[in-house]
Backbone bond lengths (Angstrom), bond angles and torsions (degrees), N, CA, C in turn:
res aa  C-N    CA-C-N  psi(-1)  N-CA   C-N-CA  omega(-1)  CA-C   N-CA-C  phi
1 X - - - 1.443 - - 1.524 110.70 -
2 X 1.117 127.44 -37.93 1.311 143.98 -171.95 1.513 109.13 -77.13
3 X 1.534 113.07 -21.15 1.705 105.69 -169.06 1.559 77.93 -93.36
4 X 1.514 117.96 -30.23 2.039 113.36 -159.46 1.657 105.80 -45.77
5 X 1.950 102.52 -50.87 0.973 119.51 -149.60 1.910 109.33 -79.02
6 X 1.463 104.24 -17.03 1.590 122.59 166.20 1.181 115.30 -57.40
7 X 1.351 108.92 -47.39 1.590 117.50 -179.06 1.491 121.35 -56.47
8 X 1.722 96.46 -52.07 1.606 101.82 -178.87 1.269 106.99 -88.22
9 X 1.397 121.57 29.64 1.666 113.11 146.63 1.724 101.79 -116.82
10 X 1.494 128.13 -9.23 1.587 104.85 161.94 1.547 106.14 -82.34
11 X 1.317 116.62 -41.35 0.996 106.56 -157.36 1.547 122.19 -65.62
12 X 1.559 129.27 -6.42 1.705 132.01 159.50 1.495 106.07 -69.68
13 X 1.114 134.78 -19.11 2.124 146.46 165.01 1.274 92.12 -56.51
14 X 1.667 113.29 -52.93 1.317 92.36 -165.03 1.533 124.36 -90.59
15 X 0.966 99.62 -14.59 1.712 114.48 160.73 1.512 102.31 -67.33
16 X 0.922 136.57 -45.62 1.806 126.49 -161.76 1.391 102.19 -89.34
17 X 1.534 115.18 -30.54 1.734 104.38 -167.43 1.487 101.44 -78.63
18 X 1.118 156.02 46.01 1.574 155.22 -176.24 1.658 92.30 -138.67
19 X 1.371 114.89 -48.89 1.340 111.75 167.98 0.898 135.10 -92.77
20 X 1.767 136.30 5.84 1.291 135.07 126.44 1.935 117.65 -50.65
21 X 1.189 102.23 -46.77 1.427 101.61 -168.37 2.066 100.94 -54.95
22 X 1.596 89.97 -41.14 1.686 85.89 -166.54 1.285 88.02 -59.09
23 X 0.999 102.15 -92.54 1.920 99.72 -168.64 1.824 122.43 4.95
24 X 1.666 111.69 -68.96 1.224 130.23 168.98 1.613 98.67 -46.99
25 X 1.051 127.73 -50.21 1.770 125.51 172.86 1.802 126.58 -33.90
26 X 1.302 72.52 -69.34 2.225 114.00 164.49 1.475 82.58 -44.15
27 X 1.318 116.39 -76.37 1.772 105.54 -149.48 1.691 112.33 -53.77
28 X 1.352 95.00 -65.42 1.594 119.45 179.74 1.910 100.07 -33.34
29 X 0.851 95.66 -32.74 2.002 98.00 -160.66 1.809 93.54 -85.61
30 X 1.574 95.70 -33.43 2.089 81.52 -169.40 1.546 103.55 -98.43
31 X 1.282 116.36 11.30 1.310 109.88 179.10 2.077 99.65 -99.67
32 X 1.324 99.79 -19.33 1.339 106.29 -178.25 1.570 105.05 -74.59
33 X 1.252 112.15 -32.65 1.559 114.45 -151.52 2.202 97.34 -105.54
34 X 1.316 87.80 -6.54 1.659 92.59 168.15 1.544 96.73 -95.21
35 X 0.935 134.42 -76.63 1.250 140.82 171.65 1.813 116.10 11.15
36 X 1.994 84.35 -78.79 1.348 109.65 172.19 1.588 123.40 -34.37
37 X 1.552 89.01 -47.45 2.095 106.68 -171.67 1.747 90.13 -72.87
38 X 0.909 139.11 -20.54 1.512 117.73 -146.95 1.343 104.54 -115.81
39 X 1.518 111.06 -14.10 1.404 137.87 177.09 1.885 94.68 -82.58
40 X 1.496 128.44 -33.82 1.265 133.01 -154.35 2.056 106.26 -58.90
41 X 1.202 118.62 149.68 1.176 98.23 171.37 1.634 109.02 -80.69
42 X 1.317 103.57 153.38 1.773 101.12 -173.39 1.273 122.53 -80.91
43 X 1.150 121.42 34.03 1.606 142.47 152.25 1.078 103.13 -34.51
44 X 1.466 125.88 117.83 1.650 112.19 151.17 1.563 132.81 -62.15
45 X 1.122 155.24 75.70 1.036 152.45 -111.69 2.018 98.54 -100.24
46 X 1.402 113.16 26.15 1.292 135.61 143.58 1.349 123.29 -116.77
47 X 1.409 109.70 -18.43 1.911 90.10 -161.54 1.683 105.96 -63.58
48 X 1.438 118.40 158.90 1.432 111.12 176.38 1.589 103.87 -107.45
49 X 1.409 98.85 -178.32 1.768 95.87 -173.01 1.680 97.98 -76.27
50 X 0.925 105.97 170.51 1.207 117.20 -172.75 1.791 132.71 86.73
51 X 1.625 98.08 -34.30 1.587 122.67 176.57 1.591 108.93 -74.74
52 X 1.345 140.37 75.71 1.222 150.56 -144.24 1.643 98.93 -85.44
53 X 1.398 100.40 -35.05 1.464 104.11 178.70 1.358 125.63 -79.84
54 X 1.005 108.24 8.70 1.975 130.29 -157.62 1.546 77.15 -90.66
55 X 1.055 124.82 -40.42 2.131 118.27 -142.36 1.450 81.53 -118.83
56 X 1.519 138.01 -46.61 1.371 132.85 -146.17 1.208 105.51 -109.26
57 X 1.389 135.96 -27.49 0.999 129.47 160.88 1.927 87.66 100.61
58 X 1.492 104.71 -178.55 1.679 94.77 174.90 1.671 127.06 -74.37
59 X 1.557 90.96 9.43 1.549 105.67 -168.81 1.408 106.39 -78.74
60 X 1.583 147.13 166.32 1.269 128.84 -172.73 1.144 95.08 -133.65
61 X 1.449 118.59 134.88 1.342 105.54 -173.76 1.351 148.95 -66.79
62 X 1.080 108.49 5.69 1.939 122.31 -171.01 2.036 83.20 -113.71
63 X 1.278 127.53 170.69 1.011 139.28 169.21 1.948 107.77 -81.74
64 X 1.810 98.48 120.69 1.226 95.11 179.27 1.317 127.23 -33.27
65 X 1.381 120.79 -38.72 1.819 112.87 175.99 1.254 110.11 -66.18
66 X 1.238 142.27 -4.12 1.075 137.80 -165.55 1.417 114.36 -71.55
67 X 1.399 116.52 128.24 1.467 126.28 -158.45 1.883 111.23 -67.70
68 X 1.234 102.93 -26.30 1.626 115.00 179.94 1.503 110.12 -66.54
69 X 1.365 99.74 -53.50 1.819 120.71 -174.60 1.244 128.99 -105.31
70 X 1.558 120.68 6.13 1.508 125.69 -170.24 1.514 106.25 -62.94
71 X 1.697 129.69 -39.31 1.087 108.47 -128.03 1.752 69.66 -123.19
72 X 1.228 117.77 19.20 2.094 125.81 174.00 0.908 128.69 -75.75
73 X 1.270 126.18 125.91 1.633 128.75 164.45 1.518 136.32 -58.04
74 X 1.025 160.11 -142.04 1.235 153.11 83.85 2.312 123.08 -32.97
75 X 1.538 69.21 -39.41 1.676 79.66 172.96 1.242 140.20 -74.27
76 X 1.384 105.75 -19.39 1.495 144.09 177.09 2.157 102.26 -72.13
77 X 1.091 89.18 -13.13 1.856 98.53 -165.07 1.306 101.15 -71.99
78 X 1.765 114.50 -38.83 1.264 122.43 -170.87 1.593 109.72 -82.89
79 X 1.486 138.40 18.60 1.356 145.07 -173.40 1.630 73.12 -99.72
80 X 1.439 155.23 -50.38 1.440 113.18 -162.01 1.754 87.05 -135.96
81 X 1.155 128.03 28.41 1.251 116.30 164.16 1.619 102.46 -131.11
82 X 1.796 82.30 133.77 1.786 100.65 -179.03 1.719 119.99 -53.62
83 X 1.130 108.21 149.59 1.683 105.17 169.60 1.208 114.12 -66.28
84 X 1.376 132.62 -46.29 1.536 154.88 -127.81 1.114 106.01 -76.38
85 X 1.809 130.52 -12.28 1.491 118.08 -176.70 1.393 113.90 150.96
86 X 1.224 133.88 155.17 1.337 144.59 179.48 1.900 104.64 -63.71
87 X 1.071 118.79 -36.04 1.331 105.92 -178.36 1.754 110.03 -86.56
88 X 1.527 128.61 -29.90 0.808 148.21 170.36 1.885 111.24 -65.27
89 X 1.093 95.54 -21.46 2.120 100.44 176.25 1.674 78.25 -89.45
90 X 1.242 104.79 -56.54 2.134 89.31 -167.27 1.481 117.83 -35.55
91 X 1.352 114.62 -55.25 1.243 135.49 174.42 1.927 109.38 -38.84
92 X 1.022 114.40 -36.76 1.413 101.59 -138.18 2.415 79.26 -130.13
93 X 1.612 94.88 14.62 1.487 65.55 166.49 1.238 127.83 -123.14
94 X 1.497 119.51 172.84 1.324 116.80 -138.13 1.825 114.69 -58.26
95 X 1.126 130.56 -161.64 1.583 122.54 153.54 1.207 129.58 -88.76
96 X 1.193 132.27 -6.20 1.334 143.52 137.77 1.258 129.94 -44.46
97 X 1.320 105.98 -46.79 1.709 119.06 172.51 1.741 102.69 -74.82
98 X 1.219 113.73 -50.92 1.736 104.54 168.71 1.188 131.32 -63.34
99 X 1.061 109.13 -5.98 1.721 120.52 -178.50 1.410 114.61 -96.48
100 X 1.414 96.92 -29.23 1.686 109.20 -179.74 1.667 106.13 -90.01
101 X 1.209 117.01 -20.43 1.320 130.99 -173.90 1.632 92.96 -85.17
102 X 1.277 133.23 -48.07 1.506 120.73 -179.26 1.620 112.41 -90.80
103 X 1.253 101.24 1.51 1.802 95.53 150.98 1.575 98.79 115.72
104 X 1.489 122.62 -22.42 1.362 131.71 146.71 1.345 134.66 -21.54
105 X 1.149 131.28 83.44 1.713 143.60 -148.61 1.927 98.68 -95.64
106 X 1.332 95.96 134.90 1.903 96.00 172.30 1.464 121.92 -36.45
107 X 1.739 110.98 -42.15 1.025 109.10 155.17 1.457 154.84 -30.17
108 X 1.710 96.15 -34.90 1.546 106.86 179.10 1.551 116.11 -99.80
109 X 1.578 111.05 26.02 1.511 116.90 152.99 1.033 104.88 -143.36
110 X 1.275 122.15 -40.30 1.708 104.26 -177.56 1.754 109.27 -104.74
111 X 1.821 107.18 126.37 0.746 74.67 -167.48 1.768 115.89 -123.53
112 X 1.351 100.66 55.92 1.570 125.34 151.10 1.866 105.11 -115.04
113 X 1.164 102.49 87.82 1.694 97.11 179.27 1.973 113.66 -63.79
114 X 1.523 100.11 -15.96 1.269 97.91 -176.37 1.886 125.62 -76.26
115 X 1.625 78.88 -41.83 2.002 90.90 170.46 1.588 75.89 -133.28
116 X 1.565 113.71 100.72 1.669 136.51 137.72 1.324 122.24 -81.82
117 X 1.450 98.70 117.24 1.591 108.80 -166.41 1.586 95.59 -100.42
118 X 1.689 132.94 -155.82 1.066 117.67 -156.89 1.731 89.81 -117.19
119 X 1.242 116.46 159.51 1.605 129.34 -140.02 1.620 75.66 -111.84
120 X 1.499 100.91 147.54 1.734 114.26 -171.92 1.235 93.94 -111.27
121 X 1.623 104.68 158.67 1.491 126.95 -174.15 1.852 107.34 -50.06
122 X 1.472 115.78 -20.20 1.975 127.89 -168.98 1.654 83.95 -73.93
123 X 1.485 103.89 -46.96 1.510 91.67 -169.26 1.709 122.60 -89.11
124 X 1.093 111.46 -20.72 1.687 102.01 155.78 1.813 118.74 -63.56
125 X 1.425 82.21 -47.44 2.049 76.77 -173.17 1.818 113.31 -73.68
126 X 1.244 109.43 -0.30 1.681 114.28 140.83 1.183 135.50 -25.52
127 X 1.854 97.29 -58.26 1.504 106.39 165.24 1.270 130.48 -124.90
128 X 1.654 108.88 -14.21 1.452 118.45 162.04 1.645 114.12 -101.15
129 X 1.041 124.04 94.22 1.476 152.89 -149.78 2.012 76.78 -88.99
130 X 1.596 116.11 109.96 1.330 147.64 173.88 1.873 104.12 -39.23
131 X 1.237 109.01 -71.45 1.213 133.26 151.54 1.383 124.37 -19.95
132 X 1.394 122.38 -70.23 1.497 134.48 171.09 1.088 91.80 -66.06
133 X 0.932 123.82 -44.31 2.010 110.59 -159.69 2.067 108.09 -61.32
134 X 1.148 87.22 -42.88 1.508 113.17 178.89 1.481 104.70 -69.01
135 X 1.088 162.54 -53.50 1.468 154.11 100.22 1.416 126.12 14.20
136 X 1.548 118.19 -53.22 1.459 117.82 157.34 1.524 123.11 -53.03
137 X 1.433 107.10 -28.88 1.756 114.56 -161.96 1.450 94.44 -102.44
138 X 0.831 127.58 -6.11 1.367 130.96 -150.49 1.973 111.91 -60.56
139 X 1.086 98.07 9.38 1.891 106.89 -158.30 1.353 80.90 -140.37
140 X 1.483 153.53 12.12 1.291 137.99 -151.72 1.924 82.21 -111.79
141 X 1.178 89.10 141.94 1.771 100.98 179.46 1.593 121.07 -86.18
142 X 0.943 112.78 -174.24 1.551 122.68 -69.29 1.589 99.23 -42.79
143 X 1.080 137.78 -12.02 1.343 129.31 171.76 1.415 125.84 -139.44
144 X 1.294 142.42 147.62 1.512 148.74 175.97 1.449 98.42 -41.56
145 X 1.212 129.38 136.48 1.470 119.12 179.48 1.865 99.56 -102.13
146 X 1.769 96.75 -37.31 1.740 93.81 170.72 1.964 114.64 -92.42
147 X 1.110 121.05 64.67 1.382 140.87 149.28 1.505 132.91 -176.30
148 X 1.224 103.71 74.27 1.803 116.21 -168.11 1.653 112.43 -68.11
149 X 1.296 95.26 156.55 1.497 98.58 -178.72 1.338 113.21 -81.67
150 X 1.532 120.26 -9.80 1.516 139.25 -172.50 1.317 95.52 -92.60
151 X 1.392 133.29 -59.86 1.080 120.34 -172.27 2.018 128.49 -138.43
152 X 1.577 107.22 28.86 1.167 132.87 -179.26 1.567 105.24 56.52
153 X 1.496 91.90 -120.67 1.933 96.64 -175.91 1.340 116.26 -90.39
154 X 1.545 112.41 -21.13 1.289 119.56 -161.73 1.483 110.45 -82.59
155 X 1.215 135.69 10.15 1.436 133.28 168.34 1.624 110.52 -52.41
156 X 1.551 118.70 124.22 1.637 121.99 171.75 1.411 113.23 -40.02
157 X 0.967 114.73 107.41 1.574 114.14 147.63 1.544 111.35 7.58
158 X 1.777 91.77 -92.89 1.580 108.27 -170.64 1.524 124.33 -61.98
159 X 1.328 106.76 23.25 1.507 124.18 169.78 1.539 102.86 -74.53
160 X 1.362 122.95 -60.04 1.256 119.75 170.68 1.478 122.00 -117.47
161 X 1.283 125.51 -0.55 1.438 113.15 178.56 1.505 101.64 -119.86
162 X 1.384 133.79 98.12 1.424 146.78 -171.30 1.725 110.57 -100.78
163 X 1.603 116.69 111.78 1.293 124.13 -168.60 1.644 110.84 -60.33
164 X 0.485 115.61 -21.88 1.794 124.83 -156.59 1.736 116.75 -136.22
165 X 1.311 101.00 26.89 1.714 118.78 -168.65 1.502 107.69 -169.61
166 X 1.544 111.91 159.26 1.267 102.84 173.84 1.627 121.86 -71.08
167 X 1.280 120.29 136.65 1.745 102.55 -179.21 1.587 116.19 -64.27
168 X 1.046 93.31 -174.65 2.011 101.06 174.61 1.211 121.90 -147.59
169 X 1.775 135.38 162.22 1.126 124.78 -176.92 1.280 94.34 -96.97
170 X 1.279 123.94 123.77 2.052 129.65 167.59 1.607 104.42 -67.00
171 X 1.082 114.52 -48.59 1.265 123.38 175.43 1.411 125.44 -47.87
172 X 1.366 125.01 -38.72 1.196 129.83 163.75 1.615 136.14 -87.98
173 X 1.573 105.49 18.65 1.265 139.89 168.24 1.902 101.46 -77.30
174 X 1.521 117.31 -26.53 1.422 126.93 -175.28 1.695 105.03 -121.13
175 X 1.482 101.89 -55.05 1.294 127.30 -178.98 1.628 144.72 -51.98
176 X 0.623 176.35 71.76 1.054 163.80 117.02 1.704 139.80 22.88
177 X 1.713 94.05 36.55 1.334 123.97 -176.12 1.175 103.04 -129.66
178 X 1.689 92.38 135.16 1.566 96.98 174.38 1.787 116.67 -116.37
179 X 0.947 103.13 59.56 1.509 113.12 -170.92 1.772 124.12 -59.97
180 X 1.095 135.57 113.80 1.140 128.63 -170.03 1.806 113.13 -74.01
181 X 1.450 92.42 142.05 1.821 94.56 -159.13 1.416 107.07 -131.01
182 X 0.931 129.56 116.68 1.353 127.14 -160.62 1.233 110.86 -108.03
């Protein structure tokens, strides 16, 4: 009688431990799979190019006072961003948007963010060192775009890479290079 009554106290353990484990399963799996989503970059993984509000929401990305973008639409986005695709808008956006995208705040060049005037060649080569840059490109065809024979390393920045506008190639004002300029 005594071994009967042993049994029917393991034997509800063994009924419950299959459904503790699931449970503990369940958890472990949705804490992984929240994790994953929240870790995700916030790409809409529909918006198309052109749909500005798909990624930005109705918010615009520069601060409404902002002298570049105050008076901008959503529609206005497509005057220097391509139709052709989400990797193709990466490509082609301005330096402001890349700067803010690597964590680079208006603050850390201009430094009246309220009336931001345009940032001088002392303050780009701060962090883009003329030299290195010219070393990085150095294999770029048919010619280095950062070390000219006209004017070595010291060419302005904002000759061709413009924060708050689409950039341009200077070079192909003479040239016959089509160098991509971001």
């Amino acid at each position: 009688m005594a071994k009967a009554n042993r049994q029917e106290r393991i034997y509800p353990m063994k009924r419950v431990l299959p459904g503790i484990t699931i449970v503990f399963v369940l958890f472990f799996v949705a804490v992984l799979t929240a994790s994953t989503l929240f870790a995700a970059p916030k790409r809409l993984p529909t918006a198309k190019a052109g749909n500005c509000v798909a990624c930005h929401g109705t918010q615009k990305v520069l601060p409404a006072d902002h002298p570049a973008t105050k008076s901008m639409t959503f529609k206005d986005c497509l005057g220097c961003h391509e139709k052709t695709g989400p990797q193709k808008l990466e490509g082609k956006l301005p330096g402001s948007h890349l700067h803010m995208l690597g964590g680079i705040t208006c603050g850390k060049c201009h430094k009246n963010v309220k009336k931001a005037e345009a940032v001088s060649m002392e303050q780009c080569a701060a962090c883009h060192n003329p030299e290195k840059l010219a070393e990085q490109t150095a294999k770029v065809k048919p010619s280095n775009p950062h070390t000219s024979p006209h004017y070595g390393t010291s060419l302005d920045c904002n000759v061709c890479h413009h924060q708050h506008q689409k950039s341009e190639n200077f070079c192909s004002q003479c040239h016959d290079f089509n160098f991509p300029v971001p």
